[in-house]
C-alpha positions as CSV (number, residue, x, y, z in Angstrom):
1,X,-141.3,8.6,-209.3
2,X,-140.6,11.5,-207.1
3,X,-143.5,14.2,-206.3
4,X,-143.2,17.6,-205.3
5,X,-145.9,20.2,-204.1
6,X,-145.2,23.3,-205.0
7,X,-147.3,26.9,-203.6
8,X,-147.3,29.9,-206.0
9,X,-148.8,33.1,-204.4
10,X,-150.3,35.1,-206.4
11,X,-148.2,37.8,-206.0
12,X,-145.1,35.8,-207.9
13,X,-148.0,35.6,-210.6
14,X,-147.9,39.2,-210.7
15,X,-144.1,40.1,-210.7
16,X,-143.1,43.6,-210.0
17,X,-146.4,44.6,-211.2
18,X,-148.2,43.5,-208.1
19,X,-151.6,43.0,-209.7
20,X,-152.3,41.0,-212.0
21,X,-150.1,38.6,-214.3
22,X,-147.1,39.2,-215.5
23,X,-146.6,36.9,-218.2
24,X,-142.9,36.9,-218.7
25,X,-142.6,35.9,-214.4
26,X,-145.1,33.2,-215.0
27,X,-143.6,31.5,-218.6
28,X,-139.9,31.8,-216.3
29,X,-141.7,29.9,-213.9
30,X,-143.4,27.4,-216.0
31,X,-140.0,26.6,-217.8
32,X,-138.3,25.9,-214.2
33,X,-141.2,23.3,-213.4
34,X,-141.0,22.0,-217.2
35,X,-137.1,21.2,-216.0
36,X,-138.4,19.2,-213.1
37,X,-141.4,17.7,-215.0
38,X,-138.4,16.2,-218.0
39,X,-136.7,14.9,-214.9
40,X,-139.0,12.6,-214.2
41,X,-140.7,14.8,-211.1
42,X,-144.5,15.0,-210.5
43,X,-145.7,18.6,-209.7
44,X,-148.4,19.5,-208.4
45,X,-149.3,23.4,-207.4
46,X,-151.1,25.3,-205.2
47,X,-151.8,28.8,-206.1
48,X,-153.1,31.5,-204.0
49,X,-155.2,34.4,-205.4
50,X,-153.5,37.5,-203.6
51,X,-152.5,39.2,-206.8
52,X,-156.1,40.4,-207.1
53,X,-157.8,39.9,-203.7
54,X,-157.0,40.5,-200.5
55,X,-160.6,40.1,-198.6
56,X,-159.2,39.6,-195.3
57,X,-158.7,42.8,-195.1
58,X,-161.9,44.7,-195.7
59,X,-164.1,45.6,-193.0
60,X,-167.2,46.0,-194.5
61,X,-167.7,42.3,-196.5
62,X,-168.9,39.3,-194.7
63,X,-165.3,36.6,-194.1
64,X,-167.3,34.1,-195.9
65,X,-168.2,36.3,-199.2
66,X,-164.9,37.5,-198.8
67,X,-163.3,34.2,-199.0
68,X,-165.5,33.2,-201.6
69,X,-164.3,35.7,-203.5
70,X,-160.7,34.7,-203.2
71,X,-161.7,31.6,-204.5
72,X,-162.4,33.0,-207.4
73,X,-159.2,34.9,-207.5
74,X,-157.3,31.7,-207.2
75,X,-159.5,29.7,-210.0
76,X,-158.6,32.7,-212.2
77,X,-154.8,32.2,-211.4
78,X,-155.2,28.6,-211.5
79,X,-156.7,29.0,-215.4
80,X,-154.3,31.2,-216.6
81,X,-151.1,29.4,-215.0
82,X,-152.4,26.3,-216.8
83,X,-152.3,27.8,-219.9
84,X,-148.7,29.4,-219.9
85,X,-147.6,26.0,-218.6
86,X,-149.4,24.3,-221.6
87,X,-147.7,26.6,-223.8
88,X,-144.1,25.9,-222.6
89,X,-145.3,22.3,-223.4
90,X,-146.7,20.9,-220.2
91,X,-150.3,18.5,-219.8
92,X,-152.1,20.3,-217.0
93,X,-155.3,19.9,-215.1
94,X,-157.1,22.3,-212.9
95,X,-158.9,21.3,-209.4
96,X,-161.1,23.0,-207.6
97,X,-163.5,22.3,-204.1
98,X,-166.6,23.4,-206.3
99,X,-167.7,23.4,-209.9
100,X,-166.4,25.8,-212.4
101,X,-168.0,23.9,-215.5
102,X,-165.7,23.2,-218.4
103,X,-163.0,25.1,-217.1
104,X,-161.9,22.8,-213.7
105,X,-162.2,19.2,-212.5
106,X,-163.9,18.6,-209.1
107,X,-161.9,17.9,-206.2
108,X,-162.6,16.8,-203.2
């Protein structure tokens, strides 16, 4: 079985919109991986949070909180991807370095 890894920004997430989601870029998306996916191809994603956080660039917020925060951004995106990808009719799992309860699975 071939694997692919496969990095979604979070500003593809949010289209021409810029911030946020825009569900009709995201379900487009999800139905080019689900092509991959009936092929016989392993995905796995990485998404970045950029479509609501940018912490890097503020001055006045500790890099750490900062970051932290973009975690959070990135869980979001992570969540919500899952779900348009679940409705297109994909099995998905969401992983994350720290513990988000019932929403991810810890990863390490």
């Amino acid at each position: 079985m071939q694997r692919i890894l496969l990095k979604l920004s979070g500003e593809a997430l949010a289209g021409d919109k810029k911030m946020g989601f825009d569900e009709a870029t995201v379900t487009k998306v999800a139905m080019q991986v689900k092509e991959l996916v009936d092929s016989n191809i392993q995905v796995g994603i990485v998404i970045g949070g950029g479509n609501f956080w940018r912490g890097r660039t503020s001055e006045t917020i500790d890099r750490t909180k900062a970051d932290q925060i973009g975690m959070l951004a990135t869980v979001m995106n992570c969540i919500y991807v899952s779900e348009i990808f679940r409705y297109v009719g994909m099995q998905t799992e969401v992983f994350t370095p720290f513990q988000c309860a019932a929403f991810t699975e810890l990863f390490s």
